[in-house]
C-alpha positions in Angstrom: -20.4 2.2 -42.4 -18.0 2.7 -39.9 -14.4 4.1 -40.5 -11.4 1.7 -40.9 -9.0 4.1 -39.9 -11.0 5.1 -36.7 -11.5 1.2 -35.8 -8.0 0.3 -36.4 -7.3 3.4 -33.7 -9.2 1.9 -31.5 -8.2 -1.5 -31.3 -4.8 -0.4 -30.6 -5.9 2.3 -28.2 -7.0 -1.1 -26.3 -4.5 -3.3 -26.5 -2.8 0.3 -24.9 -5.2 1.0 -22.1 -5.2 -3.2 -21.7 -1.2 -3.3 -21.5 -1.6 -1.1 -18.1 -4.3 -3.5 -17.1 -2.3 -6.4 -17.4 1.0 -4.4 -15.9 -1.1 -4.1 -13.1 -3.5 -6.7 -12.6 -6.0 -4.6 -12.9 -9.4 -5.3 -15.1 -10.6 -2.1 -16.3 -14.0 -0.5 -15.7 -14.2 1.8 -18.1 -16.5 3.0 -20.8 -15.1 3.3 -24.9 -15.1 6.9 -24.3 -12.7 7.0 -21.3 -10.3 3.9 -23.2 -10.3 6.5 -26.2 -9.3 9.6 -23.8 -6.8 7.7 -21.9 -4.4 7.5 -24.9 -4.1 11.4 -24.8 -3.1 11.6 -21.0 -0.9 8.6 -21.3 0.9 10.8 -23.7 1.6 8.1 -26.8 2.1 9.6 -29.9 -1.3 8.1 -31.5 -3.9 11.1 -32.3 -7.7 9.6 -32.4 -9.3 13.2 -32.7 -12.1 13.9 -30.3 -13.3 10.9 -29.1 -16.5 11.6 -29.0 -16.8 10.4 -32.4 -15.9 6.7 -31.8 -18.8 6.6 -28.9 -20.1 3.5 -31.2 -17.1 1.0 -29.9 -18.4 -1.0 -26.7 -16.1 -3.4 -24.5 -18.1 -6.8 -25.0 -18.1 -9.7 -22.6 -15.8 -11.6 -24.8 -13.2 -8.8 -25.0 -13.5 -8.2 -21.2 -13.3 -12.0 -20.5 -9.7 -12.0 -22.9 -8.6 -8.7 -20.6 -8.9 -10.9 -17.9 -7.0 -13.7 -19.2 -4.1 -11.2 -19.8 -4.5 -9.5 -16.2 -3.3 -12.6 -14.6 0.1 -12.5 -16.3 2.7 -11.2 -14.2 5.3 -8.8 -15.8 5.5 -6.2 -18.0 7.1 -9.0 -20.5 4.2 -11.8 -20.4 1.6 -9.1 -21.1 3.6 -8.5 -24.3 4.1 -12.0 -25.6 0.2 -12.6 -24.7 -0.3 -9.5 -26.9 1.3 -10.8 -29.8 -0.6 -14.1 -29.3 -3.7 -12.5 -29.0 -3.7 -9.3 -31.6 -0.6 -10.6 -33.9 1.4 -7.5 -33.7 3.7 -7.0 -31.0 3.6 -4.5 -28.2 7.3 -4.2 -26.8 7.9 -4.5 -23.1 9.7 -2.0 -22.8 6.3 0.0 -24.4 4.5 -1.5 -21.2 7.0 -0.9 -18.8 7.3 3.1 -20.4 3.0 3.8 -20.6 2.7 2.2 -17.3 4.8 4.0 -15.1 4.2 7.3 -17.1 0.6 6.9 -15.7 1.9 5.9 -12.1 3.9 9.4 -12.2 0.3 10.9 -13.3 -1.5 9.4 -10.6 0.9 10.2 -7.5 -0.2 13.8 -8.4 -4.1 12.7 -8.5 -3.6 10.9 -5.1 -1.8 14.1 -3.7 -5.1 16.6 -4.9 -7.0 13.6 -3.5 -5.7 13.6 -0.6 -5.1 17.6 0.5 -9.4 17.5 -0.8 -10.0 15.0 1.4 -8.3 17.1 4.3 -10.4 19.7 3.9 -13.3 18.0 3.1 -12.7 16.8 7.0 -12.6 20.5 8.2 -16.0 20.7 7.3 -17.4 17.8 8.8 -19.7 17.0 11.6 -17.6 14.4 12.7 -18.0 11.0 13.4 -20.9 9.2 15.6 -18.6 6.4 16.0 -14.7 5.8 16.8 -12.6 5.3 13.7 -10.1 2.6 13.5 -6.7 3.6 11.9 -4.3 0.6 10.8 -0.4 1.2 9.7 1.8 -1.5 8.7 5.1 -2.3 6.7 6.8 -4.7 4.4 10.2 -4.6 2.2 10.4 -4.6 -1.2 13.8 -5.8 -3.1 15.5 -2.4 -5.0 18.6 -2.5 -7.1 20.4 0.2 -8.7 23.4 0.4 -10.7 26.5 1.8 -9.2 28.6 4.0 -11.3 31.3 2.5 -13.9 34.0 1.2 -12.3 37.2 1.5 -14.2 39.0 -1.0 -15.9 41.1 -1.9 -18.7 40.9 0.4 -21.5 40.0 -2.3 -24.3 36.7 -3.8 -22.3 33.7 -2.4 -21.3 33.0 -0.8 -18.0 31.7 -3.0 -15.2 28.7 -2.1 -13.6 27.3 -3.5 -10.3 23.8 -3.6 -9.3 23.5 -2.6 -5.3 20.6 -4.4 -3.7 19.0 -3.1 -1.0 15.3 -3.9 0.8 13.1 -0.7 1.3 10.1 -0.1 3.6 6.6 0.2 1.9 4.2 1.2 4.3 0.4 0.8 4.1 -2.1 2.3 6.1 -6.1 1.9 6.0 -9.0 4.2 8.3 -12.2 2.9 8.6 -15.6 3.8 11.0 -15.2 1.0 13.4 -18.4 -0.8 12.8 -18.0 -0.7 8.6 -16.4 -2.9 6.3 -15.8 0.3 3.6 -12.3 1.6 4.3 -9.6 3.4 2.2 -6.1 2.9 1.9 -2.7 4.9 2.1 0.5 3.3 0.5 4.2 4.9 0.3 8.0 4.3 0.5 8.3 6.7 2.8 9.1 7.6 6.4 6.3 7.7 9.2 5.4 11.4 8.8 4.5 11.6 5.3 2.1 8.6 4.8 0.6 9.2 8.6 -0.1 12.7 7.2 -1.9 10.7 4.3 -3.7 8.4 7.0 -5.3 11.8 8.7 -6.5 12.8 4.5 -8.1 9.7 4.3 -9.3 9.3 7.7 -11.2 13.0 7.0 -12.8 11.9 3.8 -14.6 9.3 6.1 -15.7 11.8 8.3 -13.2 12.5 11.0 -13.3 15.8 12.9 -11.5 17.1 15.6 -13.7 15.4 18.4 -13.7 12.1 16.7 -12.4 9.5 19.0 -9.4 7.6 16.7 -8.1 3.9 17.6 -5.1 3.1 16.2 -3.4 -0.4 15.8 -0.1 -0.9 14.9 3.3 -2.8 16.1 6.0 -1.1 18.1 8.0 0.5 15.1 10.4 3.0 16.4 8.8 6.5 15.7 4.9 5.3 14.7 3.4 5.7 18.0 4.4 9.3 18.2 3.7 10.1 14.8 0.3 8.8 15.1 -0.1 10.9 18.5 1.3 14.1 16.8 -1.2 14.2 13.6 -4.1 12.5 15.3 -6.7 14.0 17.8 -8.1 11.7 20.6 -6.1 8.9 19.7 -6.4 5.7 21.8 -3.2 3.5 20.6 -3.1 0.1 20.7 -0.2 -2.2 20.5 -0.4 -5.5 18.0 -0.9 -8.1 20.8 0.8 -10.8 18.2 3.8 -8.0 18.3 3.7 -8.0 21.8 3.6 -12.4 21.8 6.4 -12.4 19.4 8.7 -10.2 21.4 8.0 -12.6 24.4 9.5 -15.6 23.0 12.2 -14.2 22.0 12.5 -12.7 25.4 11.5 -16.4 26.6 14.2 -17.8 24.6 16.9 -15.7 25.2 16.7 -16.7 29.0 16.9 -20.3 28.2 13.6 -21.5 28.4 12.7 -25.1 27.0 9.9 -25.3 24.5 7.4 -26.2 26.9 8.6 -23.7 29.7 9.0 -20.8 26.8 5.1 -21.7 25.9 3.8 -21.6 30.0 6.0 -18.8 30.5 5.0 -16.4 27.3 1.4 -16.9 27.9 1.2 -16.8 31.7 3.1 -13.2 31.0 0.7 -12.2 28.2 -2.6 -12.9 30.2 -1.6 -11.1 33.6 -0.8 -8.0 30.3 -4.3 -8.8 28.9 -6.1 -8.7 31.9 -4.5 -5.0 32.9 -2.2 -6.5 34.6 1.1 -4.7 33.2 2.4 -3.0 36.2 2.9 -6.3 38.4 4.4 -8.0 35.3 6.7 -5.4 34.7 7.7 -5.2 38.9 8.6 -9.3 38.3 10.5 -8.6 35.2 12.6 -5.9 36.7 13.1 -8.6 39.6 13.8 -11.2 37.6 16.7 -8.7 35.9 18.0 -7.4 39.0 18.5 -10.8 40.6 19.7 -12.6 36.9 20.9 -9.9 34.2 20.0 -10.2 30.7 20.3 -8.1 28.1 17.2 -8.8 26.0 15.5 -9.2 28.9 16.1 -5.6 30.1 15.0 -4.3 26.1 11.6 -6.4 26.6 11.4 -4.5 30.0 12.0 -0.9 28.0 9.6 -2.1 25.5 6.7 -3.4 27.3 7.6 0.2 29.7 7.0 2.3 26.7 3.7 0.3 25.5 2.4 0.0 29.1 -0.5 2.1 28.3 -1.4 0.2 25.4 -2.2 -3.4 26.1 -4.9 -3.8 28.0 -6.6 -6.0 25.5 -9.3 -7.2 27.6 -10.3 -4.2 27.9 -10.5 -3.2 24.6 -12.1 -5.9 23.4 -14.9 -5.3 25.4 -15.6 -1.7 24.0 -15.3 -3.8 20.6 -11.9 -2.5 19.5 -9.6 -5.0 17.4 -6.4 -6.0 19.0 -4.3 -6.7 15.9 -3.5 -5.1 12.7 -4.5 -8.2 10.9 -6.5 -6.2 8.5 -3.7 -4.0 7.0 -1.5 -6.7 7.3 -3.4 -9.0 5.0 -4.2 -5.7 2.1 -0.1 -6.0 1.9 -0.3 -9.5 -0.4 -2.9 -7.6 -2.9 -2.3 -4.1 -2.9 2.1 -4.0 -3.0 3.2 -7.5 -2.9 0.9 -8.8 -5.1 2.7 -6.5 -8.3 6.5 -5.8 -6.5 7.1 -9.2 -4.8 7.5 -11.2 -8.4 9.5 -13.6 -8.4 12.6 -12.4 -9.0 11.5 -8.6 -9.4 13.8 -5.8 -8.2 12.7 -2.5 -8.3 14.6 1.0 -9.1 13.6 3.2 -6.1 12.1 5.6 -7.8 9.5 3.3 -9.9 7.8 2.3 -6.5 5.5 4.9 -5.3 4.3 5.6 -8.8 3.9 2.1 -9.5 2.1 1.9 -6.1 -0.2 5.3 -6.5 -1.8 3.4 -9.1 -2.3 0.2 -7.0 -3.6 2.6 -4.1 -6.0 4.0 -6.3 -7.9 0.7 -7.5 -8.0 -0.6 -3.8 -9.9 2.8 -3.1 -12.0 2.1 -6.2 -11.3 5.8 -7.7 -10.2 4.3 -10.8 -12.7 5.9 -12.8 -12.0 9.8 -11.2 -8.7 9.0 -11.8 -9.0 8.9 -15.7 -11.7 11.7 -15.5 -8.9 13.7 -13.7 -6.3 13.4 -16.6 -9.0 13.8 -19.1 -10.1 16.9 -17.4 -6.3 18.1 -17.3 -6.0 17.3 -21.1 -9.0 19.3 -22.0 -8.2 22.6 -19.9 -4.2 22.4 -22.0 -5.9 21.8 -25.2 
């Protein structure tokens, strides 16, 4: 007959291991033994023993299909009120909100060993047979901090104001060019740092120093050059629907009407696409000369600086992709889908643990990444 004592552990080891889940949207994949171990690298105060005795406990279908129910809530707060529906005991919010990020802190160190591996793991490789495509794209998350106590009257309490501010979170992806299997790079930081985490990940697919790299991104002020400094062979490309975008605005700033701004944007785009940069850039500078305008002479810096980068035509033919579409899109399920909430503001330094965690179940190294705690556990014990 089987323990009380260790079942009632376990159950609440799950509804644990299945707070995170729900906290993140994630489902997961893994065995009793690993739910069991988790507990001790999450570092609760519950004390199971070695887990190894409690092998007998399986996840059923029924169990798996209720973690899915709770992975669709939202916040740290819905998971608890569906845990309280669900087990009749409550799990506080604040108890989600504290395990979770504890583990997002854990796992920024995982990706950080993953990634200096993966480096070297690149050293060592034969390279490539194929070019490797490189993506890199941004979006802005909402962040609020308090600012200090303002003073006041001495009989209230001190007023504190919360500072908003929108931060960039940047997310890259390398894949070969002709596979679908690609792995992801997510941080709030500045280019440097996550291009350096591109290259990791770009080496753990094979990338050596002869390997030809494309790289597609917009026309972010540093990014090109970044790209160029930590990247060997590296053909950039500029977003075409970057490129578009600046147009009209360009178009519209020199008083085009809608159906003059549309002949004139994509007259100016296919004499760009066909190689055709240097003539539209002599018209432009004509066209500025003759009529000065100030966003006019920016588009003619711009498309100066990119000049080498937009022959799409081209590109297309050796089977490159034009766009960054691809990142762009992993933005709505790897950060947006957890930070953009309704509502949600973030303290700065919650993000990147928060996202760490998020990066690491797009690259499906959920599992290692629970082994890796486990491991560190054992070797302190």
């Amino acid at each position: 007959m089987r323990p009380e004592p260790a079942r009632a552990s376990a159950i609440l080891l799950k509804v644990v291991l299945t707070a995170i889940s729900a906290a993140l949207k994630v489902i997961p994949s893994l065995s009793a033994k690993a739910w069991i171990s988790s507990l001790f690298v999450m570092g609760t105060s519950l004390r199971i023993g070695d887990s190894s005795r409690f092998d007998w406990l399986e996840i059923s279908s029924d169990e798996a299909c209720e973690q899915g129910k709770y992975c669709k809530e939202d916040s740290f707060g819905q998971a608890s009120k569906r845990f309280r529906e669900h087990y009749g005991f409550r799990l506080s919010e604040s108890t989600v909100d504290r395990v979770t990020k504890g583990s997002g802190l854990q796992a920024e160190a995982y990706l950080e060993k993953k990634l200096l591996e993966g480096k070297d793991q690149g050293q060592e490789s034969d390279g490539l047979s194929e070019p490797l495509l490189v993506e890199l794209d941004g979006c802005e998350i909402r962040t609020g901090v308090f600012a200090p106590a303002e003073d006041g009257p001495e009989d209230e309490e001190p007023k504190r104001k919360k500072v908003i501010n929108w931060r960039d979170v940047r997310i890259g992806l390398a894949r070969p060019m002709s596979s679908k299997s690609k792995l992801y790079v997510g941080q709030m930081e500045k280019y440097p740092e996550i291009v350096s985490q591109l290259v990791c990940v770009a080496s753990m697919l094979g990338m050596a120093e002869e390997t030809d790299v494309v790289a597609v991104a917009d026309g972010g002020k540093g990014l090109r050059e970044q790209l160029e400094n930590q990247f060997c062979n590296l053909q950039f490309i500029l977003d075409k629907s970057h490129l578009k975008k600046h147009l009209y605005e360009t178009s519209e700033a020199l008083g085009f009407k809608e159906k003059q701004r549309h002949q004139w944007v994509h007259s100016k785009l296919d004499e760009i696409s066909e190689g055709n940069v240097q003539e539209v850039l002599a018209d432009l500078e004509t066209q500025n000369a003759t009529e000065p305008n100030d966003r006019l002479r920016q588009f003619i810096g711009y498309l100066t600086r990119f000049k080498d980068a937009v022959d799409y035509d081209h590109y297309k033919e050796l089977g490159y992709p034009i766009g960054s579409g691809e990142v762009e899109s992993s933005h709505k399920y790897i950060p947006q889908k957890r930070f953009k909430l309704p509502g949600a503001c973030w303290h700065p330094d919650s993000i990147n643990p928060m996202l760490a965690l998020r990066v690491i179940r797009a690259n499906d190294w959920w599992d290692d990444y629970w082994a890796y705690r486990i491991s560190g556990i054992k070797q302190a014990a």
